[in-house]
N, C-alpha and C positions, 0 to 999 in steps of 0.2 A: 157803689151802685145802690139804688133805691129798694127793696123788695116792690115784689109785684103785688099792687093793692086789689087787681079786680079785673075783671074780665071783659073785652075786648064790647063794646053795647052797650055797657054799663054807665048810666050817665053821673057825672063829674056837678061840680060848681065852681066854675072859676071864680076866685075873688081876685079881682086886680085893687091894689095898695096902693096910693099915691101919698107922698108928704105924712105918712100915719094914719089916713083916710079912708075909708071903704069910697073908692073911684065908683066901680063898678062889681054887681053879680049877674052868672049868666051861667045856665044850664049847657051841657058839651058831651056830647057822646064821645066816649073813649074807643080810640083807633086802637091804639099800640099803648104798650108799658113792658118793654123790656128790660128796663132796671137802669137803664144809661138816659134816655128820652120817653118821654111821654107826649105822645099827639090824642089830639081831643079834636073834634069836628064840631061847630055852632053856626048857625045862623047869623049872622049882625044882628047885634045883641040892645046896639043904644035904638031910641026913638027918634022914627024918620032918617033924611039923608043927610050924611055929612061931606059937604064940598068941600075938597082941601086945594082943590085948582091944577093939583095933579092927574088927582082919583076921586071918585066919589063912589061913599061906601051905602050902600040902599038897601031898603029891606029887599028878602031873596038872596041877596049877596051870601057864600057861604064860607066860613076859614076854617081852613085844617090849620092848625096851632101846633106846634113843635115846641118843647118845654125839656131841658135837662137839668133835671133836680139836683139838690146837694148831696153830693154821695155821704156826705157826716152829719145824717141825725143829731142833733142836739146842739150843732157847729153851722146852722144855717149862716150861705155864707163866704162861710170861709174854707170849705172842702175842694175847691181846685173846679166844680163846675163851671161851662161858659154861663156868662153873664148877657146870656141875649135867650129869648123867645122869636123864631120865625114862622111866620103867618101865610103861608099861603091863600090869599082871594081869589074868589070867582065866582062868577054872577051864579042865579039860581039856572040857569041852562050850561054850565062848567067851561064856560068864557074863563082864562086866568086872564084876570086883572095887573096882578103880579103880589111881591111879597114884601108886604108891612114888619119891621124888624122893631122889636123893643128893646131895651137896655136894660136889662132887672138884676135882682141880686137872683142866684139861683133858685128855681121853685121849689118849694116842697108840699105834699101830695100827704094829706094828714083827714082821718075820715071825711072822706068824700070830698074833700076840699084841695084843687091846687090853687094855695095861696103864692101869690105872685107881688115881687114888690116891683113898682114901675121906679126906675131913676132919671127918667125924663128923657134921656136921650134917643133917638129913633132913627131907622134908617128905613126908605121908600125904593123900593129897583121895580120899575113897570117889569111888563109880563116879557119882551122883547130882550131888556136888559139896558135899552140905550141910556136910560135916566135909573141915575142911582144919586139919591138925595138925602145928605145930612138933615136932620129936622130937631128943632127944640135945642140947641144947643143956646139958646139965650135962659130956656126956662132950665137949665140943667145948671148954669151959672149962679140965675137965679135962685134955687134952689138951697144954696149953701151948703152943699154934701161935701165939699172940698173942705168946707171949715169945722166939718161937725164927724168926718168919717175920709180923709185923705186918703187911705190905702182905695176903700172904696171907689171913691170918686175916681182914682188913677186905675181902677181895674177897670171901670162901665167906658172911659174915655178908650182906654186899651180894647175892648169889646166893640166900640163900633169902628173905630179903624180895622181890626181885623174884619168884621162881616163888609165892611167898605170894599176891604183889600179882596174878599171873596166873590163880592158879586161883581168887579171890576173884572176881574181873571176867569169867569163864570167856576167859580168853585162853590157857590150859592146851592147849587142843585144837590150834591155831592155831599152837603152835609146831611139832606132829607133825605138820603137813600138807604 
């Protein structure tokens, strides 16, 4: 379990990692930190809209972030956290859109910072549930995490089957509760 870094208001800075890379920063007011998950709330953080032909993500749009950190400080990793972040969207009048899924190595939550590493893979379930969509699994390939980090690569591929296997069965919700 995480200690609890801070109080529920208190705003965060998410850094999402890609390839070694600062992807992205973005300011997030912290929901929750119970020591097992941490949820952060932000705005759509990138410039302007991004059409993905499923969903398109626009300013106003707002995500509650769901994050469970490495329970092993200094073992980021490798401490038995799931290896995904789930995103709940919705417009700035609380339309869900539905819920964006990452594949990441577990968060860890270190002054003011949950740093998050992306490992490409992604999963998409509209708000209804009917469309649940594998995504990026070319740039995941591409990646070469199989060849540079195999337990890895085999736990994030394990990770989106399971959220796969969850919002198929609607157990999606169930996690966020």
């Amino acid at each position: 379990m995480s200690a609890r870094s801070a109080d529920p208001g208190t705003t965060l800075t998410v850094v999402l990692v890609k390839a070694g890379r600062t992807k992205i920063r973005y300011p997030a007011e912290l929901v929750r930190d119970d020591g097992t998950r941490i949820t952060v709330r932000a705005p759509w953080a990138a410039p302007g809209v991004r059409d993905f032909g499923f969903v398109r993500f626009e300013p106003g749009d707002v995500f509650t972030e769901h994050y469970w950190p490495d329970p092993s400080p200094g073992r980021e990793g490798t401490g038995g956290a799931p290896m995904y972040a789930v995103k709940e969207v919705r417009t700035g009048d609380g339309e869900l859109k539905g819920w964006y899924c990452d594949i990441i190595r577990p968060a860890v939550l270190r002054d003011g910072e949950l740093l998050v590493e992306d490992l490409d893979l992604d999963l998409w379930v509209s708000a209804d549930g009917s469309s649940v969509l594998r995504l990026d699994e070319d740039e995941f390939e591409e990646s070469g995490l199989a060849g540079r980090d195999a337990p890895a690569a085999e736990a994030a591929v394990r990770a989106l089957d399971e959220l796969e296997h969850l919002a198929r069965t609607g157990g999606l919700a169930g996690l966020l509760t």
